[in-house]
DSSP file (Angstrom, degrees, kcal/mol; ACC not computed):
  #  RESIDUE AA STRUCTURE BP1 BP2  ACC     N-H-->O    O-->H-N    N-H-->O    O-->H-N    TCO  KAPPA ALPHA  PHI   PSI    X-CA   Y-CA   Z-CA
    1    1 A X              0   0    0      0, 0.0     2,-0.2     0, 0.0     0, 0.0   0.000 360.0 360.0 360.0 114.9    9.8   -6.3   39.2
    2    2 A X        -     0   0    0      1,-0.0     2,-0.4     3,-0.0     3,-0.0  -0.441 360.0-131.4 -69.8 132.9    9.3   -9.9   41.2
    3    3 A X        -     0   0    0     -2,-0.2     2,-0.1     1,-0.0    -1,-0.0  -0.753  23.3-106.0 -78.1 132.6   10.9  -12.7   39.7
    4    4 A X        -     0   0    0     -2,-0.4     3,-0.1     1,-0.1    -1,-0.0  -0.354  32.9-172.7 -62.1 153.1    9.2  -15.4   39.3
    5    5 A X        +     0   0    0      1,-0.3     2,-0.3    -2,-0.1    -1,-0.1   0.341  65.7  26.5-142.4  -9.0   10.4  -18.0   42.0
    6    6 A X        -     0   0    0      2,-0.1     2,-0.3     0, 0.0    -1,-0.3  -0.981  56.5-148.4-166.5 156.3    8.4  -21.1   40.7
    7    7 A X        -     0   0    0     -2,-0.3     2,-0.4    -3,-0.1     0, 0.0  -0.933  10.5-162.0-126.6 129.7    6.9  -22.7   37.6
    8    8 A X        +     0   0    0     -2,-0.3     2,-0.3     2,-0.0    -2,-0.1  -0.900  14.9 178.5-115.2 141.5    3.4  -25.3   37.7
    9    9 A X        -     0   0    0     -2,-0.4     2,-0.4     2,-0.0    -2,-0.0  -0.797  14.4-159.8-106.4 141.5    3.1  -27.3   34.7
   10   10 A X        -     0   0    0     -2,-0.3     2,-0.6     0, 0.0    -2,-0.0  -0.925  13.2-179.4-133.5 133.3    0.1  -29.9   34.2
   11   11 A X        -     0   0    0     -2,-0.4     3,-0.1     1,-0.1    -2,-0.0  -0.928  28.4-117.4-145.3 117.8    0.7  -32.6   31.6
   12   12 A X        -     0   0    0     -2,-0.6     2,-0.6     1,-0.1    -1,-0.1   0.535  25.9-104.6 -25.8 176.1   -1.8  -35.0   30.9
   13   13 A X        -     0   0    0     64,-0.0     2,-0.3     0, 0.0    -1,-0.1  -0.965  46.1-122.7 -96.4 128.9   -1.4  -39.1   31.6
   14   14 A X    >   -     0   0    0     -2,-0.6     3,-0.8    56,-0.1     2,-0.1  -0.643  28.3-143.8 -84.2 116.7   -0.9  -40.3   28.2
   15   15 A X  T 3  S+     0   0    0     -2,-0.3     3,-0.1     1,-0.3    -1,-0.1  -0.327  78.0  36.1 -95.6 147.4   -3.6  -43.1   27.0
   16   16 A X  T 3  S+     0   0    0     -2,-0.1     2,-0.5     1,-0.1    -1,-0.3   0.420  96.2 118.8  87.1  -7.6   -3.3  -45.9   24.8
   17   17 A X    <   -     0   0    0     -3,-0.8     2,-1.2     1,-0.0    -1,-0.1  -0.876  44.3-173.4 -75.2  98.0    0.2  -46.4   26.4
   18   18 A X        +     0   0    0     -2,-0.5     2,-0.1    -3,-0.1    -3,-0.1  -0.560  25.0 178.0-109.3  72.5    1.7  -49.3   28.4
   19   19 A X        -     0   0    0     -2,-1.2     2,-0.4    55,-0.1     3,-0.1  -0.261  14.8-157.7 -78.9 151.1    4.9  -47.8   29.4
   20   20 A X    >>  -     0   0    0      1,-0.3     3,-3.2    -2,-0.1     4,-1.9  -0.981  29.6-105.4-128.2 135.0    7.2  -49.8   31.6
   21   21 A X  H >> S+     0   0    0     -2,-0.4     3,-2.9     1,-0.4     4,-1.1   0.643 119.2  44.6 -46.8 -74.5   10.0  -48.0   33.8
   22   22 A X  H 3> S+     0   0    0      1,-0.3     4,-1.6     2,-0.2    -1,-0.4   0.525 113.8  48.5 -73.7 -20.5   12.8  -48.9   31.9
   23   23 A X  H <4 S+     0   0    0     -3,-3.2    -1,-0.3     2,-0.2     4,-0.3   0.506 115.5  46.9 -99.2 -10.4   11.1  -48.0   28.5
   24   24 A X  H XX>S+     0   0    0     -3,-2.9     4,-3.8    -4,-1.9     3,-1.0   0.833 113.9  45.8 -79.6 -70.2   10.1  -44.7   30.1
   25   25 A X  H 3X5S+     0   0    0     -4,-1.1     4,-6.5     1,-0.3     5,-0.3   0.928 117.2  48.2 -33.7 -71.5   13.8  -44.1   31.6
   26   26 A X  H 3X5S+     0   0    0     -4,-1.6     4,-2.0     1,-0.2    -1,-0.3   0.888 108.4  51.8 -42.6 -38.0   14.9  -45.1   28.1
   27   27 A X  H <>5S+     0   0    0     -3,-1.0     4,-0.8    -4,-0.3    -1,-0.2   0.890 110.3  49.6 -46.5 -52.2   12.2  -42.6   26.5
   28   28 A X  H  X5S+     0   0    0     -4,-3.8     4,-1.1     3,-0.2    -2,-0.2   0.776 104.7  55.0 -89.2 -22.1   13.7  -39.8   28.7
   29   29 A X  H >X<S+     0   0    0     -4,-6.5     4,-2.1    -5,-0.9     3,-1.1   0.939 115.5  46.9 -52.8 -74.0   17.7  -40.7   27.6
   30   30 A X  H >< S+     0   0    0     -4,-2.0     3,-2.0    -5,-0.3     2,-0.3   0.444 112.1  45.1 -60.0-115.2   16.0  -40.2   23.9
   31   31 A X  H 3X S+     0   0    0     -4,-0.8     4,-1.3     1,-0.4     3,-0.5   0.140 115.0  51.0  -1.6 -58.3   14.2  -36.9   24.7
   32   32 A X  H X< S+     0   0    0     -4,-1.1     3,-2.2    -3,-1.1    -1,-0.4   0.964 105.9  48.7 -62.7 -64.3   17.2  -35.7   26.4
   33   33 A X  T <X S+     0   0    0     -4,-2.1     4,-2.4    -3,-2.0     5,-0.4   0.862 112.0  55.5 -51.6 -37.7   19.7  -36.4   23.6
   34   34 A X  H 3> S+     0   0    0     -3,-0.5     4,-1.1    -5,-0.3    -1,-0.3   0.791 110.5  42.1 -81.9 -26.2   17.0  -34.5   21.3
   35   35 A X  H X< S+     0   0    0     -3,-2.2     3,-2.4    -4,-1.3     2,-0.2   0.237 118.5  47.3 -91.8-123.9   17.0  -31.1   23.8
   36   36 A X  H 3> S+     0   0    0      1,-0.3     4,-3.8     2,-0.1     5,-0.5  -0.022 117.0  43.5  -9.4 -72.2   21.0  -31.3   24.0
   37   37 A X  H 3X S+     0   0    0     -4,-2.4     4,-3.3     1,-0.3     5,-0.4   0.904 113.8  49.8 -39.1 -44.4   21.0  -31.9   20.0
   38   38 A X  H <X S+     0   0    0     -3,-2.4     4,-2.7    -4,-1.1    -1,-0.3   0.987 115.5  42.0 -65.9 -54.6   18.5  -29.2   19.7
   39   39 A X  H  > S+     0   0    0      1,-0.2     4,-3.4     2,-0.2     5,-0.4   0.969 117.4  49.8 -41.3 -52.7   20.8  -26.7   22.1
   40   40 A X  H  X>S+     0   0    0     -4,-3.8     4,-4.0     2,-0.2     5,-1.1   0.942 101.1  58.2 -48.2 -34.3   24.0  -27.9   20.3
   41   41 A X  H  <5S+     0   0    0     -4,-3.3    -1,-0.2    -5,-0.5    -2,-0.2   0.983 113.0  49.6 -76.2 -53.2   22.7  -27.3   16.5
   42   42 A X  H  <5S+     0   0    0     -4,-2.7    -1,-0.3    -5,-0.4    -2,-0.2   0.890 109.6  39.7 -89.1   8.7   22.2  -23.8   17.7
   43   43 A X  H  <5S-     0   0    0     -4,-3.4    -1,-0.2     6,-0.1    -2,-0.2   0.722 117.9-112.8 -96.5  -6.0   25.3  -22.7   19.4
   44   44 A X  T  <5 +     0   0    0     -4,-4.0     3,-0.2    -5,-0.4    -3,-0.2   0.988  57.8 165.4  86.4  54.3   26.8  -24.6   16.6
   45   45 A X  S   <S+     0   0    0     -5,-1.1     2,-0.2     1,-0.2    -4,-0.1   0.524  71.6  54.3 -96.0 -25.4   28.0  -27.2   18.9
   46   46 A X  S    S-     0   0    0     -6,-0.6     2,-0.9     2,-0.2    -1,-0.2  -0.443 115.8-101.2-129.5  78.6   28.5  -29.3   15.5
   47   47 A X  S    S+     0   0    0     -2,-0.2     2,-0.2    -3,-0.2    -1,-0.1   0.017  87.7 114.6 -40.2  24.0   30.4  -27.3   13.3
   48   48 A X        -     0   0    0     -2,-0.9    -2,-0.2     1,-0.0    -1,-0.1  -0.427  64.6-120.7 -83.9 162.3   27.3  -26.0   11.0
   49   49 A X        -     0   0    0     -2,-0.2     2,-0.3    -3,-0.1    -5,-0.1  -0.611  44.0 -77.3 -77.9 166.6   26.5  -22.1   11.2
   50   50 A X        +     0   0    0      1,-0.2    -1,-0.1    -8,-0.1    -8,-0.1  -0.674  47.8 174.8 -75.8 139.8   23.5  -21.1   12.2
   51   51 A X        +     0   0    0     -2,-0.3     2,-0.2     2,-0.1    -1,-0.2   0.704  62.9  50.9 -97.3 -54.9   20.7  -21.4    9.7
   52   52 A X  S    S-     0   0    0      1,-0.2     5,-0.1    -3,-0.1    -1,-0.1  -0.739  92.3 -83.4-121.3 144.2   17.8  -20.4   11.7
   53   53 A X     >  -     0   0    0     -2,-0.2     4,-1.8     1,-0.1    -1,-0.2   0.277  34.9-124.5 -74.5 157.0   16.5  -17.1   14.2
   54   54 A X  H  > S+     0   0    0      2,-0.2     4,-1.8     1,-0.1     5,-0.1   0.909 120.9  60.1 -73.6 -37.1   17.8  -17.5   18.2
   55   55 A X  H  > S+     0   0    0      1,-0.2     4,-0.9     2,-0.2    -1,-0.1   0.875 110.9  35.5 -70.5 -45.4   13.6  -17.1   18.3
   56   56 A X  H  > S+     0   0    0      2,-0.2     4,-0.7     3,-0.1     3,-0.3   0.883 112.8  54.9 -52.9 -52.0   13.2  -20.3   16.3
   57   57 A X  H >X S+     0   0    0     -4,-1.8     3,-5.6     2,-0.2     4,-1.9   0.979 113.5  45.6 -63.6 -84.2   16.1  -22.0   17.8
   58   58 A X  H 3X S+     0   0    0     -4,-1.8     4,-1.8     1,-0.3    -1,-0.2   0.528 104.2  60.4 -28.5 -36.2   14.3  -21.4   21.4
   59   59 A X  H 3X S+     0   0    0     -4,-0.9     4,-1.2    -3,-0.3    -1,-0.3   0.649 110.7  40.8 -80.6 -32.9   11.0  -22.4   20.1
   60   60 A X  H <X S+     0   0    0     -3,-5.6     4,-2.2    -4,-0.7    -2,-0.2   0.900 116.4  49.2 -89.4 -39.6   12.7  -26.2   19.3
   61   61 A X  H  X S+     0   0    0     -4,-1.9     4,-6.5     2,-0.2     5,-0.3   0.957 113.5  45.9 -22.2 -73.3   14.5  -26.1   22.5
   62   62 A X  H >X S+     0   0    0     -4,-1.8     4,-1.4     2,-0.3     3,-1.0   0.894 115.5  48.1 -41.8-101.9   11.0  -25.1   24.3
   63   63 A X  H 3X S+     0   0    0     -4,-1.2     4,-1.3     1,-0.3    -1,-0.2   0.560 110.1  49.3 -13.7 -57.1    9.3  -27.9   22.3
   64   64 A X  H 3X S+     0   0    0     -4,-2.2     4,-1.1     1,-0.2    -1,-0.3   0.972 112.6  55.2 -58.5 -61.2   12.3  -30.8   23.3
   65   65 A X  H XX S+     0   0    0     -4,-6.5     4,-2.0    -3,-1.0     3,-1.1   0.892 100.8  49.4 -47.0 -36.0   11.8  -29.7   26.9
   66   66 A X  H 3< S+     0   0    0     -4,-1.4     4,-0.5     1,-0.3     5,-0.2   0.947 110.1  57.6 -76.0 -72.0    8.3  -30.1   27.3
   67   67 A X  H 3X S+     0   0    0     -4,-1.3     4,-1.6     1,-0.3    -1,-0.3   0.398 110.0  40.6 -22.9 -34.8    9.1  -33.7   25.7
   68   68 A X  H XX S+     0   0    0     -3,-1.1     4,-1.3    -4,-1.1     3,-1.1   0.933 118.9  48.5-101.1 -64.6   11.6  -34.8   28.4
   69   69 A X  H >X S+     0   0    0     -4,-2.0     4,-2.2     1,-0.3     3,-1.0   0.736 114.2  43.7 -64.3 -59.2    9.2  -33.2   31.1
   70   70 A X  H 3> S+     0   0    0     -4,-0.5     4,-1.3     1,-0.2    -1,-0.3   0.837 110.4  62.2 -32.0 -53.9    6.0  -35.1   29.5
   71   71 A X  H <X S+     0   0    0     -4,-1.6     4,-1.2    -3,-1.1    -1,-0.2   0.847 107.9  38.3 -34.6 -56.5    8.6  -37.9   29.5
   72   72 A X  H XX S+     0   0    0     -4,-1.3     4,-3.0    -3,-1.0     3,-0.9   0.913 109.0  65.7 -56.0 -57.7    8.8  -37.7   33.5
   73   73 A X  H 3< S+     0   0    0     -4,-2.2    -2,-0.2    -5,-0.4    -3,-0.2   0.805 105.7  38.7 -37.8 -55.5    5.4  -37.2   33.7
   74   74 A X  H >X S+     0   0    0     -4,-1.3     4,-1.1     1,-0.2     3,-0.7   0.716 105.7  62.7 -73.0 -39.6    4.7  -40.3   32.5
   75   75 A X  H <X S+     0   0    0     -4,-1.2     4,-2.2    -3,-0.9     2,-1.8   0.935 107.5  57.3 -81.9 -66.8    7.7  -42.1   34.4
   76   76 A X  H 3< S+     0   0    0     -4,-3.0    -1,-0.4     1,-0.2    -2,-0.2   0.055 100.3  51.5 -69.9  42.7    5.5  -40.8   37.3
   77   77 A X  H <> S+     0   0    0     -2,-1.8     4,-5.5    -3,-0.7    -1,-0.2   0.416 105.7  52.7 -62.2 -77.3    2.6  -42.4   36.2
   78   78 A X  H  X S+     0   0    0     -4,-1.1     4,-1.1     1,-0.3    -2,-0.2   0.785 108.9  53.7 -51.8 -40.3    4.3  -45.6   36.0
   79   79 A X  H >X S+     0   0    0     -4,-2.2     4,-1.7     1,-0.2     3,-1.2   0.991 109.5  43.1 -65.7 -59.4    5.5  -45.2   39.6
   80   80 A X  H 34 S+     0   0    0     -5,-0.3     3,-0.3     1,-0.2    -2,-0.3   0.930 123.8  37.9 -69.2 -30.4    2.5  -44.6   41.3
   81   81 A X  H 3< S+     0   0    0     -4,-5.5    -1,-0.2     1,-0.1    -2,-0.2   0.656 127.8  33.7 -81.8   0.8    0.5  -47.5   39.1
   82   82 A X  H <<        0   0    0     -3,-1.2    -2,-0.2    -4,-1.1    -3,-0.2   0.205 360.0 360.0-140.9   3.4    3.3  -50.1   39.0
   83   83 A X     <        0   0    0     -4,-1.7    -4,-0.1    -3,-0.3    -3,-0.1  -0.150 360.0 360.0-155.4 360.0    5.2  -49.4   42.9
């Protein structure tokens, strides 16, 4: 079985926005504290048990990621219209 060796994503430029690098950078701190949170809550990083399926738990993970990577996305936006 090949492993996959690479990933392509395509994620939109986001409209109606007038993001500025530091309020993007700042955007992608937040996002990130929200995938960390999201890892932590399920290894139970913060002393609750787990409540909810490893399938579930992956699916908010999954969800947070895309957010910091849409987050970047955007931060590259900003670069190429604003540098």
């Amino acid at each position: 079985m090949e492993k996959n060796i690479s990933k392509t994503i395509t994620l939109p430029r986001l409209n109606k926005l007038n993001p500025s690098l530091e309020s993007t950078a700042l955007k992608i701190m937040e996002e990130s504290g929200e995938l960390a949170q999201a890892i932590g809550k399920f290894r139970g990083l913060n002393g609750e048990q787990h409540k909810i399926k490893e399938s579930e738990a992956m699916q908010m993970v999954a969800r947070e990621l895309i957010d910091v990577a849409q987050t970047a996305v955007t931060m590259m936006f900003v670069l190429e219209e604003q540098y």
